[in-house]
N, C-alpha and C positions, 0 to 999 in steps of 0.2 A: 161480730160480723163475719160472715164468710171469709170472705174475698180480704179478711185483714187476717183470717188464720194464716200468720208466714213461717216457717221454719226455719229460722236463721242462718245462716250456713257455717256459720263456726261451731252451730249448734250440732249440725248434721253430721259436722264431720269430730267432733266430739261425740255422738250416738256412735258412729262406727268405729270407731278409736276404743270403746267400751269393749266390745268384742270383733276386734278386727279380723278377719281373713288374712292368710299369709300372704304376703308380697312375695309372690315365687316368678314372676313373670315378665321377661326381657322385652327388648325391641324386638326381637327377630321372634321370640314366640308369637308378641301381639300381633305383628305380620302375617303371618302364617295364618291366626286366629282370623283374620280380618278377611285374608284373599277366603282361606275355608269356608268361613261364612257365605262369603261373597259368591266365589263362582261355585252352582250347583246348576237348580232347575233353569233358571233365568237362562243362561245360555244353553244349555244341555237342550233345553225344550223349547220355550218362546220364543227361539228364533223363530220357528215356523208361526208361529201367532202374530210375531212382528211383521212375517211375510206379508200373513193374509190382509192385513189391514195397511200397511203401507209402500208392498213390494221392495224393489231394492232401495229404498228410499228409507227403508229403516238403517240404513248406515248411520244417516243425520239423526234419525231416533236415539241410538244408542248416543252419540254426542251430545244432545239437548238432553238427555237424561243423566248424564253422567255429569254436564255442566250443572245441571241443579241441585245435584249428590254433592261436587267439591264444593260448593256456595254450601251445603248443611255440614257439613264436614270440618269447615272454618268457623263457623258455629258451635258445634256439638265440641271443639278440640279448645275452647274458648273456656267452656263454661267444665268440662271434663278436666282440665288441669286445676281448675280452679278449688272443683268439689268432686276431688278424688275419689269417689264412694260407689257405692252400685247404685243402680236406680236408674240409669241413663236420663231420659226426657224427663223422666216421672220428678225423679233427685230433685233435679235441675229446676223442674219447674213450681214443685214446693218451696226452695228457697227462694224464688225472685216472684212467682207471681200468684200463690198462697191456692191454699189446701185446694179449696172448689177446680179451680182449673187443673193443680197436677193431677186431682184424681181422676180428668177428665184424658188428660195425657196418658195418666198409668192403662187405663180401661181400656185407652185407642192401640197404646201395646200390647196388651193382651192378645187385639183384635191380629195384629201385624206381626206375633209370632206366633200364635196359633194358627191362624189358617196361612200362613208361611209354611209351617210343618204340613199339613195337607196339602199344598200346591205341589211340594216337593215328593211328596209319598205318589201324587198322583203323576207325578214327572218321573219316577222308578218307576211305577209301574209299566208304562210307557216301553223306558227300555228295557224293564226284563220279560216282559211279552214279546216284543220283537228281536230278541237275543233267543229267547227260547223258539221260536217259532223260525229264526235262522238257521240253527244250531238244529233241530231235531222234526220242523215241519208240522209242532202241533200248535195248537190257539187254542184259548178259551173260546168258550161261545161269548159274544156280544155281550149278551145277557149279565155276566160272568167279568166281564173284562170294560165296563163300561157304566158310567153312570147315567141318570135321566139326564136329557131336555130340558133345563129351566126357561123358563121364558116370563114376562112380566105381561099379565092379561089383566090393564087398569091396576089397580092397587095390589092385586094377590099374585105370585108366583104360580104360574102353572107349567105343570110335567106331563111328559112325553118318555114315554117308557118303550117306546117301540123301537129304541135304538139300544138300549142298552137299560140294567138294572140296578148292578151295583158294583164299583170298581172292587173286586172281590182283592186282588195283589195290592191295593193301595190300604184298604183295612188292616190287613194282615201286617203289611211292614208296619204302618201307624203304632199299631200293639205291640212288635217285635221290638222298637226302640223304646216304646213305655217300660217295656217288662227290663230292658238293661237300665233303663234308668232309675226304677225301681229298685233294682239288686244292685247297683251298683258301678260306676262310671270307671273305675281306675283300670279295668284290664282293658279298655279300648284306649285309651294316653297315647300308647307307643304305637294306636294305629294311622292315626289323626292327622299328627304330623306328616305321614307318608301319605296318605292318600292326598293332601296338599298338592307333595309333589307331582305325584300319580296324575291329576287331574289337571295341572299345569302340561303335564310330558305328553300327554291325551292330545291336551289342545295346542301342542307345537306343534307332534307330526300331524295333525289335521290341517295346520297352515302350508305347512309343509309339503302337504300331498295336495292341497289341493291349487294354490297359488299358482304351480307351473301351467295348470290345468286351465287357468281362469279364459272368458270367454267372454271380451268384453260387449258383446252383443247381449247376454244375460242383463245387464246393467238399464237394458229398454226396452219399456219407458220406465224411467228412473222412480216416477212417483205416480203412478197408474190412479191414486184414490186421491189426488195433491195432497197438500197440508191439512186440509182439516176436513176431510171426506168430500167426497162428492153428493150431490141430489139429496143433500140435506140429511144425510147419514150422519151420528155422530158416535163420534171413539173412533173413527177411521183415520187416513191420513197419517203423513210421517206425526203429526202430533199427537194425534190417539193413540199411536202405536207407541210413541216416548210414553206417554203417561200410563203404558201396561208396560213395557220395556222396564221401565222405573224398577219394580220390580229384581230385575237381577243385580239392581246395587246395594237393596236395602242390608245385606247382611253384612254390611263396615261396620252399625252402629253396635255390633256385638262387640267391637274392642272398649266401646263408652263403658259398658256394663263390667268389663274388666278392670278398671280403674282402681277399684278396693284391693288387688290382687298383684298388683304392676310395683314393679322397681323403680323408683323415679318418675312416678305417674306424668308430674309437670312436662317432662319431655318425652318420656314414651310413647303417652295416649294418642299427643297429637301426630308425632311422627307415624304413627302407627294408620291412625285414620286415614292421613291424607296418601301414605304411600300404598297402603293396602287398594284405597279406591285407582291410583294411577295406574298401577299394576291390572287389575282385573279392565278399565277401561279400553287399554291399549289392546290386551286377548279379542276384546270385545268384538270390539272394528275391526281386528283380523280376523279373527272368526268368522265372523258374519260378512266381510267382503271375498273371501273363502266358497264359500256355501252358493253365494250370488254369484257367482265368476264361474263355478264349477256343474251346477244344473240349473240357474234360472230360481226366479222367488219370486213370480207372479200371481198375484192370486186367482180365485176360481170364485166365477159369479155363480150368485143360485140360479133357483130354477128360472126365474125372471129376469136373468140378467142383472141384477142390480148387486152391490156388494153384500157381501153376507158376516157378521159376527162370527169370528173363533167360537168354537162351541154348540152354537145354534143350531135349531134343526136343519133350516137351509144349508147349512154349512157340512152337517153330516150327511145330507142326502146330494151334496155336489162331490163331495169326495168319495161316494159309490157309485160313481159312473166311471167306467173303464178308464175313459182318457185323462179323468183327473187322478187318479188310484197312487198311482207313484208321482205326484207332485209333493214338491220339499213343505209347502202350506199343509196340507194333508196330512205329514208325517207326525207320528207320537216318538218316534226317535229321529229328531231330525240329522243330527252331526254324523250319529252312522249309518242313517240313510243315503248321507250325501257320498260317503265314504264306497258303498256298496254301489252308488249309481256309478261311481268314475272306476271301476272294477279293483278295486283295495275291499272286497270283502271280507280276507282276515284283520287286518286292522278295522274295519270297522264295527267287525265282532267282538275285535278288542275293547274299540272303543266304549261300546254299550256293554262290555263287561264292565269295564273299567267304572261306568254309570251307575252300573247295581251294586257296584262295590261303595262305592263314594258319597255318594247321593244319601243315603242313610245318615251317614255322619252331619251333613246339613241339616237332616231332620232333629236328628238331636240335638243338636246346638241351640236351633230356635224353639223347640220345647224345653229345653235349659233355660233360654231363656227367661220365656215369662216363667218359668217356675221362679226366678230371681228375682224378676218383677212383683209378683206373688209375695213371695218373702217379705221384700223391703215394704211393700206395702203393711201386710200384717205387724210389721215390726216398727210402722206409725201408728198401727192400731186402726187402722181406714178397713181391716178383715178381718177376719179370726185367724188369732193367734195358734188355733189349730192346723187352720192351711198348711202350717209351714212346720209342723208336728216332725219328729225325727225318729225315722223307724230305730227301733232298739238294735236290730243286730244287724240291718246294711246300711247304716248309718245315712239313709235318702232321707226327703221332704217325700214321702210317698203318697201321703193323701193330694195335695196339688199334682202330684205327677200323674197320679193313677185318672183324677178329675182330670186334668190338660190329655189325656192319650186318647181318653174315650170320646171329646169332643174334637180331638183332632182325627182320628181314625172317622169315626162317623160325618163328618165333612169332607172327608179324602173320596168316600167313598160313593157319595152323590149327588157333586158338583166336578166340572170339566175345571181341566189346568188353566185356561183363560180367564175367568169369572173369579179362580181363587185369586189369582194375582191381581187381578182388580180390588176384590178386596181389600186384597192384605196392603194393597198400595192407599186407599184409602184412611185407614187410618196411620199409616206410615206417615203420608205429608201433614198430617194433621199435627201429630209428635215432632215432626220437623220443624214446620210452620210458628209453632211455640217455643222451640229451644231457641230460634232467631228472634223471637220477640224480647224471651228472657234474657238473651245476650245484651241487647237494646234497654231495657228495664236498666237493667242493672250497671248498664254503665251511667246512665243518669243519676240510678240512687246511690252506688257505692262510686263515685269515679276514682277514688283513692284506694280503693281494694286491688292487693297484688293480685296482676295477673301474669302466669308464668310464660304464660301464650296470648297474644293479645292478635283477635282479626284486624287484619290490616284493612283499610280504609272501610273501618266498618258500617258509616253511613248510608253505606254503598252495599258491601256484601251485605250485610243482613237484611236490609231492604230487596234486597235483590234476591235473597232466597225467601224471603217471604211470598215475594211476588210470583216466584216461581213453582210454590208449591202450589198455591192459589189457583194457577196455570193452569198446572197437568190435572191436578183435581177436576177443574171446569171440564176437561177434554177427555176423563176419564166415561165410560158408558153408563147410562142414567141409574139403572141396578145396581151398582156398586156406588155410585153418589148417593143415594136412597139409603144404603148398610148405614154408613158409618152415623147421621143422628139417629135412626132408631136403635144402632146399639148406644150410642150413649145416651137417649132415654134411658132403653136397662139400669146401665150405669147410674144415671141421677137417682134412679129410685133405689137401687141398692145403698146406695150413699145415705141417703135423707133417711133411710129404714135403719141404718148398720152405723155407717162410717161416721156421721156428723156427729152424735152422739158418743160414739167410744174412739173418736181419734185424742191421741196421744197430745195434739197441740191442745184441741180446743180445751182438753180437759188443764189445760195446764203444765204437761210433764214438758221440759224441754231438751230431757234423754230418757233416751229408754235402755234396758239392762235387758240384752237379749238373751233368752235363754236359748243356748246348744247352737246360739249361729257359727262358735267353732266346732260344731259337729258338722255340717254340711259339706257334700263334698266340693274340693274346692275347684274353681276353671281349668286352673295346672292337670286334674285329673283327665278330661277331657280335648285338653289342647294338645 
């Protein structure tokens, strides 16, 4: 039977024991690991997307989403101390709730750092057009600097090309991080770390310059679109704006995936998880009460008045009218837009330096990722064991990376930063949604299994992030609800054609003997 393929978890962690990865990796790396992940595009950019949709009322956004994050987080640090391995969701949910579903998990990852990497290529791009066009007074034509229009006309996606063709700087980085990761990760290590800091130091003195500034008359009306849009809009409101907000937290879960790698996994992971999310949440809210305080974050109705989608045509034809031009909603660099409004235009040149510096690094983390995702999956035999093939002389997975760069570049390049984040949030709560189940599962069936980290009052938390992923999903916009079962259609057919057949359980093995997984390079490289 399917749904009885389980993969034991003493099993699992017996496979990875066979050819373990070095444990090189401290509390304060996985930290570092966690905040890096974490704070990029999501604040760098989506403020202004949080604006459009729920004005200064996305303060509450970033809190409702970040409560939903520490509820998966006590989750994900449950089942991560447990089965110290890589795999994050996927691992996790092969051992507690068998093959069919983790594959169903592993494939919603893919979905959640691949077009993660394209949100964030498209959120550089952002500020190095507006850095360059500070700095020296040139721009791309539209055409050049912009991708289509999507829009949902009944069942089929239709485009609008008349705003823009192809995010040409978002291609381009997309590829430029394929090709290091291709050749090779370890001369970027010693930059990683710093840009961390870099990107913490960014958004102090932004708090810092703009707080004295604040203006509390920007603050109203506090929730212009209420909670859950107005006139029957949906994805608006502080609550649509949480469930694309979402978003700028997903990147904690890249410390789960370090776990194979970590000193003392049992205490690390969790520490790691839950202080990395408290750290980037608290930037968050000052950030963003920064921005609000310092020019206003109200949005701009289309042509009819009525609210308009991030992204949308509406929405690009309300921001080329004069008076909405330099609104913080409108902006593709919003932090040092704000920075330039309140007259700090060298720091906020800084700033979107500091963007084109950094911003990259997030790209490649989540294209690391799923290329790890990738692996452990080939290495259940759920793919081909080629995926995860090891170039001879730069010692990469280069066929998964080369395959991961070219769907991520070509998705950067023609779809808007709103619509990826929807996305990639999409199948994020989905992965979420399941490790809280599997925590649940599994305390029924093993209740005697050490656990080194145990959720507290877990009948509670884990219901409660179940609920809540459930939540933001609902309130996410109907096109990004739509992605996530037709890619896991794909996914079931790849499965039932490939993976059911040649996976490693059902045939039988209950370890696998990987070949050259200590060839790959390891997290330490890049962290």
């Amino acid at each position: 039977m399917i749904f009885g393929r389980i993969k034991p978890v003493d099993a699992i962690i017996r496979t990875a024991e066979k050819k373990a990865l070095v444990r090189s990796l401290g509390l304060g790396q996985l930290v570092l690991l966690g905040v890096g992940a974490t704070i990029g595009t999501g604040i760098f950019v989506l403020t202004a997307a949080a604006a459009q949709k729920a004005g200064p009322g996305m303060l509450l956004s970033f809190v409702i989403a970040g409560s939903i994050c520490a509820l998966a987080a006590l989750c994900y640090s449950e089942l991560a101390a447990m089965v110290p391995v890589s795999g994050s969701a996927y691992t996790y949910s092969y051992a507690v709730i068998g093959e069919l579903l983790a594959w169903m998990v592993g494939w919603a990852l893919v979905l959640e750092y691949a077009v993660s990497a394209s949100a964030v290529s498209v959120g550089w791009s952002g500020y190095f057009m507006g850095l360059l066009e500070s700095i020296t007074g040139f721009a791309l034509p539209q055409a050049l600097s912009r991708g289509p229009v999507w829009s949902m006309n009944g069942v089929l996606p239709s485009l609008d090309f008349s705003h823009g063709v192809i995010n040409l700087p978002a291609f381009l980085i997309a590829l430029a991080v394929t090709s290091l990761l291709v050749l090779g990760t370890r001369e970027s290590a010693r930059f990683n770390a710093i840009f961390v800091v870099v990107k913490i130091a960014a958004l102090t003195a932004f708090i810092a310059l703009t707080i004295p500034v604040l203006d509390t008359g920007n603050f109203s009306p506090f929730a212009p679109n209420g909670w859950f849009g107005t006139g029957g809009a949906h994805g608006f409101g502080i609550v649509g704006a949480a469930a694309s907000i979402f978003f700028a937290y997903i990147g904690f879960d890249a410390v789960s995936t370090a776990a194979e790698e970590t000193k003392n996994p049992q205490r690390n992971v969790p520490l790691a998880l839950i202080g990395s999310l408290a750290i980037c949440t608290v930037f968050y809210v000052a950030v963003a009460a920064g921005a609000i305080g310092a020019m206003g974050a109200q949005p701009v109705p289309g042509p009819d008045g009525a609210a308009v989608m991030p992204g949308s045509a509406g929405f690009v034809e309300a921001c080329l009218l004069p008076a909405n031009r330099e609104a913080l909603v409108c902006s593709n660099e919003a932090l040092a837009h704000v920075l330039r409004a309140i007259n700090w235009p060298v720091v906020g040149n800084a700033l979107g330096l500091i963007a084109n510096l950094a911003l990259p690094s997030v790209v490649l983390m989540m294209m690391y990722g799923q290329t790890r995702i990738f692996f452990v999956m080939a290495r259940d035999g759920l793919l081909p064991e080629k995926l995860a093939r090891i170039h001879p002389r730069f010692g990469t997975p280069h066929v998964v990376t080369m395959v991961t760069g070219v769907f991520v570049a070509t998705v950067a390049a023609v779809l808007p930063i709103g619509q990826l984040a929807d996305i990639s949030n999409s199948g994020t709560l989905f992965a979420f949604f399941m490790v809280a189940v599997a925590v649940l599962v599994l305390r029924i069936r093993e209740p005697g299994r050490k656990r080194p980290f145990r959720v507290p009052f877990v009948w509670i938390v884990a219901p409660a992030s179940i609920g809540g992923c459930l939540f933001l999903f609902a309130n996410l916009p109907v096109d990004a609800q739509l992605v996530l079962p037709i890619w896991g259609g794909i996914g079931l057919i790849i499965y039932f054609l490939y993976g059911y057949r040649r996976s490693h359980v059902g045939r039988g093995l209950a370890e696998i003997h990987e070949r050259d997984a200590d060839a790959r390079p390891h997290l330490k490289d890049i962290a």
